[in-house]
N, C-alpha and C positions, 0 to 999 in steps of 0.2 A: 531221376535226373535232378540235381541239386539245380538252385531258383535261378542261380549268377550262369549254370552253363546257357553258352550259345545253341540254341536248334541248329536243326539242319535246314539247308535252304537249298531248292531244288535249283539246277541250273540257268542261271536269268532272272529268277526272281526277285522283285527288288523289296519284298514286303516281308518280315519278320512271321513267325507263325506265332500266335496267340500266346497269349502268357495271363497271369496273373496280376493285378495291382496291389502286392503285397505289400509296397513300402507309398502307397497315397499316402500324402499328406491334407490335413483339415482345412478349408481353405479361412482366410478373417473375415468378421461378418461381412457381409456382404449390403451396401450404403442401398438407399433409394434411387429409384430414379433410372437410367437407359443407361448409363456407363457410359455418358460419351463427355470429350472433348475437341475442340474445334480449334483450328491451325493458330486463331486470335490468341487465343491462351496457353498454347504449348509454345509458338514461337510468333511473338507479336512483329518482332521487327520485320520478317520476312511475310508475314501476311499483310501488312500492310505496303510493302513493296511490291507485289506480286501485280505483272500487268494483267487487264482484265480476264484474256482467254489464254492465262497461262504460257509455257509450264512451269508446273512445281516440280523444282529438282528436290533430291533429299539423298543419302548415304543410307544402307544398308549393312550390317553384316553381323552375325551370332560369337559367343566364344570366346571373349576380348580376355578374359581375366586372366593377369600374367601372371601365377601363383608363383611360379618358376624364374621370375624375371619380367620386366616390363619391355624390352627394349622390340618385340617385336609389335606390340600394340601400341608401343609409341609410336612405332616407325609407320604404322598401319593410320593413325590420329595424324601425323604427321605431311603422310600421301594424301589424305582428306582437306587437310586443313591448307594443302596448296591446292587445291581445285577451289576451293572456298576464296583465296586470294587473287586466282588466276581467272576466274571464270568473267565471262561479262555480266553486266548488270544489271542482264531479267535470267541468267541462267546459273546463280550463284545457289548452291543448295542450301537449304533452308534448316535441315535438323539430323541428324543423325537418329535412326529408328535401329535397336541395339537387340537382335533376336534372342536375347537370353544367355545364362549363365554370364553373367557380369562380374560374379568370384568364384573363384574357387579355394575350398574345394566345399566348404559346408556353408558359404550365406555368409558366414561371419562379419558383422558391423564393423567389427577392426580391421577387416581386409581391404575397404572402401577405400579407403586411402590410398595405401600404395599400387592396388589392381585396375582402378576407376578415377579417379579422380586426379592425381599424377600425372600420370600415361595422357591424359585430355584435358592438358592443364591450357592447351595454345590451342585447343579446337575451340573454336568461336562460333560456333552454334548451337542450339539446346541438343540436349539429349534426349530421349524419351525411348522405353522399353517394355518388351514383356519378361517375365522371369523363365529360367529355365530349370533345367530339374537340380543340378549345383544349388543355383539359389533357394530351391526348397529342400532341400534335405534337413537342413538345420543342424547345429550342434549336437554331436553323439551325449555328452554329458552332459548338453541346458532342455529336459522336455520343451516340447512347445516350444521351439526356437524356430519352425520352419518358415521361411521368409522374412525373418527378422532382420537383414539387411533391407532387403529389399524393399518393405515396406518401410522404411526409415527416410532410406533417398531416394525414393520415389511416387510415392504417397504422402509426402509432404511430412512423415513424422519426426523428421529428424529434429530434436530441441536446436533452437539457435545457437546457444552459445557451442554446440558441436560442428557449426557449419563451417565447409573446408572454404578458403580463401579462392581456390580456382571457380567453382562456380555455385552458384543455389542448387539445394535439393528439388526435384521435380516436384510438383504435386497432379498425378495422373489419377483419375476417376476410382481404378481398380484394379487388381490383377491381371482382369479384363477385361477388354476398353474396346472404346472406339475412338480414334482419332478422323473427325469430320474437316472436309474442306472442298470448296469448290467443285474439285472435277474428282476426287477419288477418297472413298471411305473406309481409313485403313482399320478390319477389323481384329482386333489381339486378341489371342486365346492363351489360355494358360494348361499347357501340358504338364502339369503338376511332376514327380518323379520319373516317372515308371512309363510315362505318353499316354496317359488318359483323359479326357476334360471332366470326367466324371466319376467318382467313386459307383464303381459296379452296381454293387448294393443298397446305393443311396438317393435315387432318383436320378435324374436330368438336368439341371438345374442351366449348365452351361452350353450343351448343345441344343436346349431351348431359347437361351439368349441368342445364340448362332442364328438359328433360324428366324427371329426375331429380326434382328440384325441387318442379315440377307435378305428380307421381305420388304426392311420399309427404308431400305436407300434408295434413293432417284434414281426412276431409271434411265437416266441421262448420264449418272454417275459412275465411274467404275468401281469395282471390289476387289480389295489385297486383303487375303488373310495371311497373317503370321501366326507362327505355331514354332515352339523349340523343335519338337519331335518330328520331322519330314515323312510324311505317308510313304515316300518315296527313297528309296538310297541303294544304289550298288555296290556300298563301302563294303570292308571285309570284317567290321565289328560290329556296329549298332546297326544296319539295316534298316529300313523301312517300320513304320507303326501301324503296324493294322488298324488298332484303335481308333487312331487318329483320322486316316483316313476313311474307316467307317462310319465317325461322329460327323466331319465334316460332309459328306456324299447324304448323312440321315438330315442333315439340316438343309442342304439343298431341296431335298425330296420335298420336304416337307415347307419351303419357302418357295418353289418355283423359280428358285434364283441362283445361277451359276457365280461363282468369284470370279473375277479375269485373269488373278495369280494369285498361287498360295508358294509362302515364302519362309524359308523356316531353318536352322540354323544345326546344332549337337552333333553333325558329321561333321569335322575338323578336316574340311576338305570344302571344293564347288563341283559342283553338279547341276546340270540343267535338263528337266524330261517334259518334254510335249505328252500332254495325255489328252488324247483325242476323243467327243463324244458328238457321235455323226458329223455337222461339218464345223462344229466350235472346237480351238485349240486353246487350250491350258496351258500358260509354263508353270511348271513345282518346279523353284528353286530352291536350294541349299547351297547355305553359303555359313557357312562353319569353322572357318581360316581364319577365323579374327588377332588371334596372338597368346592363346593358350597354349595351340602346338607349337611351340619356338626352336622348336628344329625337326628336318626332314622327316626323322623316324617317327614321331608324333604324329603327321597327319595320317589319317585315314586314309589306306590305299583300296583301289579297285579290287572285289572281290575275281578271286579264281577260284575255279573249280577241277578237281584231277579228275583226265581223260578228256576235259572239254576244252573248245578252243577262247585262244583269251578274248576280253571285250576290243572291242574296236567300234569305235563310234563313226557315224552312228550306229545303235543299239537298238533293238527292237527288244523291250524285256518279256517275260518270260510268265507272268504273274499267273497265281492258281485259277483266278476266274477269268478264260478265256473270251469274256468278254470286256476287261477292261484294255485299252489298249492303251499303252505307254512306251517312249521310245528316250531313250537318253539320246540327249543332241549332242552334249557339250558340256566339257567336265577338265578340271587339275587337280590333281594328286600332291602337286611336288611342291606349292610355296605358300604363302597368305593371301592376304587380298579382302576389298570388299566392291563392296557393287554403289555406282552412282545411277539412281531411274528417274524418268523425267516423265508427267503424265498430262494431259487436257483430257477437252472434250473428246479428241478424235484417236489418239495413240497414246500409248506406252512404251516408253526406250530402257531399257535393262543394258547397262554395261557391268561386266567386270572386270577390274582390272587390279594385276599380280603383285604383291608386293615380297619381291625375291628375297632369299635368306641374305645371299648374297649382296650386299650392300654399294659393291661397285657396278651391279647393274642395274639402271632404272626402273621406275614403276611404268607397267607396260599395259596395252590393253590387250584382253586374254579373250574373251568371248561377248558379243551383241546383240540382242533382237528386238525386235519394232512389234508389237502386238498393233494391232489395226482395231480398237474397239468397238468399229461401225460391223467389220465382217467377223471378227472373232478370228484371225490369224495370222500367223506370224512369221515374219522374214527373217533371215538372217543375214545382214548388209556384213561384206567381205570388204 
């Protein structure tokens, strides 16, 4: 079977079957120190606004890079940055957290411009992100170019006299980080190419940090991991990462510490699955809509299977180890969108909401749920 064919994937399943990590890329060296950053220094103005016991809002969503045209991630920047004008004045979100692949198609430094910075020239908020596997590829004809955007405008490397007039290049800890604040520890992983945190043969390095991580936040605090690569997906091309969700379940084990969501972008679609482990609920969201697919055919549709009945939500999926249990709640195929969540001490609110091709119909709200951080589970307000 040549490396690019798709497996086969049994009916309901939402997890890819094993593959290779033939195209990892090396990651740059790697700074001293715990990789983190705290709300003060990614987005000062809003942490210094922010009433005592919260919430912290902030925007969501993976896939932005309009290689193709900017017009639907502006229009996506656009829907953000009226919530940003319109919200009241302890519920205005604070940052935009950008799940990956920010260009397409190779990383390229000269894409920045027109893909990123453009397109979020009126969004009045910081940005901050993890990379996704686009952004590491790197140029076929420069070696060693893998992350070379990325780490330009968002590692702080970009030389000044290159900095674009809409806004400063970020300067974030590492590939992969932590962003620290009050009531929630958001921790970013870097699914390199292929959705590995780890070259196979090369040690642990990152799903050691994970565990790390997960161990020593307050546990008063919540846990979001981000990941490009979603453990989870019923799409009908990229599917689920084994990998991924193996590394992340081995860092668990090994910290005694569950995330409260993992969140993660590279399906060009939303999807929402509760994965349930006796009576704590999980949402794995993907949200993958950011404005790369700029027309209908592009997004990722629900996978089918001949002879079997189609999905209809809710889903109860179908996964090889019968004892993982995951249920797809809540999912669109058909438009863009990103998610606005809001988090304290007590709860987490996940909204998404649609931003239609269609341009004479409003941006709508499309799916909700309320994570309850005291009991570990989660509503969905109609």
């Amino acid at each position: 079977m040549p490396h690019y064919a798709k497996p086969e994937i049994a009916y309901g399943d939402p997890i890819a079957q094993p593959k290779a990590a033939k195209g990892f890329q090396p990651l740059p060296p790697r700074p001293a120190g715990d990789l983190k950053a705290t709300l003060a220094e990614v987005a000062p103005l809003i942490a210094a606004s922010l009433p005592k016991n919260g919430p912290l809002f902030f925007h969501a969503v993976g896939d932005t890079g309009g290689v193709d045209g900017d017009e639907v991630e502006r229009r996506i920047a656009e829907a953000m940055q009226f919530q940003i004008k319109n919200a009241k004045p302890n519920e205005i979100p604070g940052f935009f957290y950008l799940l990956g692949d920010v260009v397409y198609k190779h990383g390229n430094p000269d894409d920045y411009r027109d893909q990123f910075y453009k397109p979020f020239k009126r969004y009045d908020a910081p940005i901050v992100a993890i990379p996704g596997n686009h952004d590491g590829y790197g140029r076929q004809t420069i070696p060693d170019s893998s992350l070379d955007g990325w780490k330009l405008n968002f590692l702080g490397e970009l030389p000044e006299p290159k900095w674009f007039p809409y806004r400063d290049p970020m300067r974030l800890p590492y590939v992969y980080w932590v962003l620290e604040t009050e009531w929630v520890n958001i921790i970013g992983l870097y699914s390199n190419t292929e959705g590995f945190l780890d070259e196979p043969d090369g040690g642990q390095p990152q799903r050691q940090w994970l565990a790390e991580r997960l161990a020593d936040t307050p546990k008063d605090r919540a846990i979001i991991i981000t990941v490009h690569h979603p453990p989870y997906s019923l799409d009908d091309d990229h599917h689920g990462s084994p990998a991924i969700g193996e590394a992340i379940d081995w860092a668990v084990d090994k910290a005694k510490r569950w995330p409260d969501m993992v969140l993660s972008g590279h399906v060009h679609s939303y999807q929402r699955f509760t994965r349930r482990v006796g009576e704590r609920e999980i949402p794995y969201v993907v949200a993958g809509a950011g404005g790369r697919a700029n027309k209908r055919s592009r997004l990722a549709s629900v996978m089918e299977w001949p002879g079997q009945p189609l999905i209809k939500l809710p889903f109860k999926t179908k996964p090889r180890d019968p004892a993982l249990d995951v249920e797809l709640v809540a999912a669109d195929w058909t438009d863009p969108g990103f998610l606005l969540l809001s988090v304290d001490n007590a709860e987490l609110r996940c909204t998404y909401y649609r931003v239609p091709f269609d341009e004479s119909q409003p941006t709508d709200w499309q799916d909700s749920f309320r994570l309850d951080l005291k009991s570990n589970t989660i509503t969905n307000p109609r």
